[in-house]
C-alpha positions in Angstrom: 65.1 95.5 118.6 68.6 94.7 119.1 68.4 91.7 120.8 70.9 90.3 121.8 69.9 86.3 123.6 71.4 83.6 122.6 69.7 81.5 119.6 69.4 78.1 118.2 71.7 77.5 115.9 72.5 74.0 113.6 76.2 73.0 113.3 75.9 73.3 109.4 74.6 76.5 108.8 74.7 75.9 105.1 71.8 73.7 105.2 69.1 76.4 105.1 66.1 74.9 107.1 68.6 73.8 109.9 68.8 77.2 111.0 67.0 78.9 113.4 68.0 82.6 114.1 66.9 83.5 117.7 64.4 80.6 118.0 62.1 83.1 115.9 63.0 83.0 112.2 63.3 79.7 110.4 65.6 79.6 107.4 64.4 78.4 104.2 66.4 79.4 101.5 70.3 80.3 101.0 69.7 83.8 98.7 73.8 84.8 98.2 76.7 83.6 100.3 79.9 85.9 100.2 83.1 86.4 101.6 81.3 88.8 104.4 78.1 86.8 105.2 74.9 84.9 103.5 71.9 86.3 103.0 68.5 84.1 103.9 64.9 84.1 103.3 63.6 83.0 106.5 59.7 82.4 107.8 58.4 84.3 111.3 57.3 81.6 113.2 56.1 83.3 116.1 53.2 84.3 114.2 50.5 82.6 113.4 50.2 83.2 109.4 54.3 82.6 109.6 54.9 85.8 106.9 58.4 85.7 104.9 61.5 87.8 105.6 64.7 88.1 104.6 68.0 88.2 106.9 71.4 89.4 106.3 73.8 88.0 107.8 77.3 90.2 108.6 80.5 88.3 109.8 83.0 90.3 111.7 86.3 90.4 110.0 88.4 89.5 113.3 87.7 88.5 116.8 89.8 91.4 118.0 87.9 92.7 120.8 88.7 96.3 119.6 87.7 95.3 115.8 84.6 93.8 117.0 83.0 96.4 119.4 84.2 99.0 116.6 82.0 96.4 114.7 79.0 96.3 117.1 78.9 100.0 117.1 78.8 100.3 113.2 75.9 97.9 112.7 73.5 99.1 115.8 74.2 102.5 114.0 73.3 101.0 110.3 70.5 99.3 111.8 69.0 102.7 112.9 69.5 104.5 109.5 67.9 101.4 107.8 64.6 101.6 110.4 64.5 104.9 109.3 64.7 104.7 105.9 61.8 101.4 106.5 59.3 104.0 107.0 59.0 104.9 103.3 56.4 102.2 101.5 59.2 101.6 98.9 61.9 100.8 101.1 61.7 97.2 103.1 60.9 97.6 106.8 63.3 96.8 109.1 62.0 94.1 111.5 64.7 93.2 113.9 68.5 93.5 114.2 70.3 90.9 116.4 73.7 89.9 117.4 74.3 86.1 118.2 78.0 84.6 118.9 79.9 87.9 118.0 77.9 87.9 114.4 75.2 90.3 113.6 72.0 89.8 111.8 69.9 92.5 109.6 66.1 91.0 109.4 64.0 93.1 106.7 60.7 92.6 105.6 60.7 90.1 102.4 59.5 92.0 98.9 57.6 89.9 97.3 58.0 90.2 93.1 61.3 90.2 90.7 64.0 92.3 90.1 64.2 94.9 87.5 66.8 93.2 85.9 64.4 90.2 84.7 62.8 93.0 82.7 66.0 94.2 81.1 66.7 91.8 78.4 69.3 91.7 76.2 68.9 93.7 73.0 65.6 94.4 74.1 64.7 98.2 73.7 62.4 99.8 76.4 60.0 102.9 74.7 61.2 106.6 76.0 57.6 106.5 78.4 58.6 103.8 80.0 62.3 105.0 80.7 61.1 108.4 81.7 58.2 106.2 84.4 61.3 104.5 85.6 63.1 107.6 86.1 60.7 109.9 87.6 59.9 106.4 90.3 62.7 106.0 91.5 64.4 109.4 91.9 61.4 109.8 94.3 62.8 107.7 96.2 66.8 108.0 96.2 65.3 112.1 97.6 63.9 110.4 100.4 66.8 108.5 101.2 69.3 111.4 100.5 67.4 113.8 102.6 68.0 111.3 105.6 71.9 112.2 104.9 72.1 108.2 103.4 73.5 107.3 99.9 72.6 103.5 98.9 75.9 102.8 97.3 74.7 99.6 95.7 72.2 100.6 92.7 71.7 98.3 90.0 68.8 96.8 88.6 68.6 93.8 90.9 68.3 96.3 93.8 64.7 97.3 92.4 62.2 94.9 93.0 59.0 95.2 91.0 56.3 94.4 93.8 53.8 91.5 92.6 50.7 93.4 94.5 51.2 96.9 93.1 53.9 96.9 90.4 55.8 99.4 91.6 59.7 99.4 92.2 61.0 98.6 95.7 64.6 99.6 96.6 66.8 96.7 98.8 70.1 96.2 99.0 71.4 99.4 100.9 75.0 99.6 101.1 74.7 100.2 104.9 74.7 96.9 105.7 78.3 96.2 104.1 79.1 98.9 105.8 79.4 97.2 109.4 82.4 95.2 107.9 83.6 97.7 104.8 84.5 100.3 107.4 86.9 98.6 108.6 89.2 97.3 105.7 91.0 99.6 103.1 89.4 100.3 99.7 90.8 97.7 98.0 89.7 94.6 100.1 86.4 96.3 99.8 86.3 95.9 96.1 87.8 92.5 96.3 84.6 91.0 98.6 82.2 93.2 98.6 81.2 94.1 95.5 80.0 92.0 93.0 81.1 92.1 89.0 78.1 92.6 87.4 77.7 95.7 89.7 80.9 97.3 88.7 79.1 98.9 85.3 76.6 100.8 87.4 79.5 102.4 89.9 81.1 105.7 88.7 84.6 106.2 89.6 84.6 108.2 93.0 82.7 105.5 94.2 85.1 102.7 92.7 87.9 105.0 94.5 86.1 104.3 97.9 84.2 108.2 97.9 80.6 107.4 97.3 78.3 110.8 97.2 74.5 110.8 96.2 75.1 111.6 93.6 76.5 108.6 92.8 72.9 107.0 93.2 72.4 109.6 90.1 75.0 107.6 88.1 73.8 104.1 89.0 70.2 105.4 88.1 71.6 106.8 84.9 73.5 103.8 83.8 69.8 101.4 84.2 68.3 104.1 82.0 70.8 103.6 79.2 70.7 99.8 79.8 66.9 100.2 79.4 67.1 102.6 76.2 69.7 100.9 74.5 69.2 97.1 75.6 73.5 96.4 76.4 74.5 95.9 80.2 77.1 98.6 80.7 79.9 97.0 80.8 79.2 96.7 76.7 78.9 100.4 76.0 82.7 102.3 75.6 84.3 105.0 77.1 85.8 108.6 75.6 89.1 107.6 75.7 90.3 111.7 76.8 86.9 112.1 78.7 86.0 109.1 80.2 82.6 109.9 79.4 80.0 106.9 78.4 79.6 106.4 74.7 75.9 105.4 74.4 73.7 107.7 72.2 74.3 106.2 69.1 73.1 103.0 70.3 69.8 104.4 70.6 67.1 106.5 69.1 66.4 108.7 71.7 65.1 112.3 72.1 67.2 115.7 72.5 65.6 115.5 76.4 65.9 112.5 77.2 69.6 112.0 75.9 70.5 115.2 77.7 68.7 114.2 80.7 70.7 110.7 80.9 74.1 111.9 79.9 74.1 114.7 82.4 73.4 111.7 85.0 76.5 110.0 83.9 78.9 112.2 84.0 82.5 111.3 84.5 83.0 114.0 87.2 80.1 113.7 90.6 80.2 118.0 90.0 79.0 117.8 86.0 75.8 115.6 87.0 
């Protein structure tokens, strides 16, 4: 891994199947396109049964040859913490990390199934069982990934892929990989390009303020629970005006355990949860 020989690469690189990454991954589909890079589902074609995977593209904020080796150093060091974490069966593989004309590239292995989100519909009420399954599956693996010293930083429920050939929840979309350029700007800009809307309901406030902890992986988990109890996308549910705690239980007919359960998760303060 780590590549770093020239590729092929198309003029228009927003014409998906005109790209091709490293002359090994053929593009053939634009997933997201942001301020900081695109994101591609690609095909291997250096083997034979040509399997999917997706690529992340991360675009250097300057040329500066300081900014950019600061750059290079950040994402062969993200790369590492994401083959790492690629070892756990619900995490995606990492498959290859390359740099090609002073822009890096992330390629994972592609999850195939839909996001968790697709099953939280509006004013549609999950059961406690099925809450407390959801729970219990992924906390298993936010401990794997906090006991490699990693917080995802990104939770929401289109970061949990429910795999088509098993049914169980797959977790993508690891902060790390913003991190390569996110590092390098102030809190603010980070906000500004880097995080998307619909995400901001899931983030509690230290990591708004730039300080993510695991524990903020807690409050992101917590928050998908609620949605899933109470059927509103965060952003509906109100705030204690003096606490700043999340008004939710009433919108719900939950248990005594499972209500204290969730609201401890979503504390205002990282120390209360």
């Amino acid at each position: 891994m780590g590549n770093e020989q020239m590729s092929t690469l198309a003029s228009n690189t927003e014409v998906a199947p005109e790209l091709l990454l490293n002359g090994r991954y053929q593009v053939v589909e634009v997933l997201s396109n942001v301020g900081w890079g695109k994101t591609y589902v690609a095909v291997e074609t250096y083997r034979s049964d040509k399997p999917k995977c997706v690529i992340k593209q991360i675009q250097p904020i300057s040329d500066d040859p300081d900014c950019l080796q600061a750059a290079r150093r950040l994402f062969h060091r993200e790369a590492k913490i994401l083959e790492i974490l690629g070892h756990h069966d619900l995490v995606p593989q990492l498959l290859d990390y390359i740099e090609v004309d002073r822009t890096f590239y992330i390629v994972q292995e592609f999850i195939d199934g839909q996001p968790l989100n697709v099953e939280l519909s509006p004013n549609q009420r999950w059961s406690e069982g099925q809450v407390f399954d959801l729970l219990w599956e992924v906390l298993d693996i936010l401990a794997f990934v906090h006991s490699e010293g990693v917080i995802h930083g990104n939770l929401g429920p289109d970061k949990l892929i429910r795999r088509a050939s098993d049914g169980r929840l797959v977790l993508v979309g690891f902060n790390a990989i913003n991190q390569v350029r996110t590092n390098l700007v102030a809190v603010l800009e980070q906000l500004s390009s880097t995080t998307e809307l619909g995400a901001l309901g899931y983030m509690p406030m230290e990591q708004i303020r730039g300080n993510s902890r695991p524990c903020s992986d807690i409050y992101a988990l917590g928050m998908i629970g609620i949605q899933a109890l109470t059927g509103l996308n965060p952003m509906q549910l109100e705030e204690d005006f003096q606490t700043g705690e999340v008004v939710w239980q009433q919108q719900a007919m939950v248990s005594e355990e499972l209500a204290a359960i969730l609201t401890k998760m979503v504390r205002y303060h990282f120390k209360d949860r």
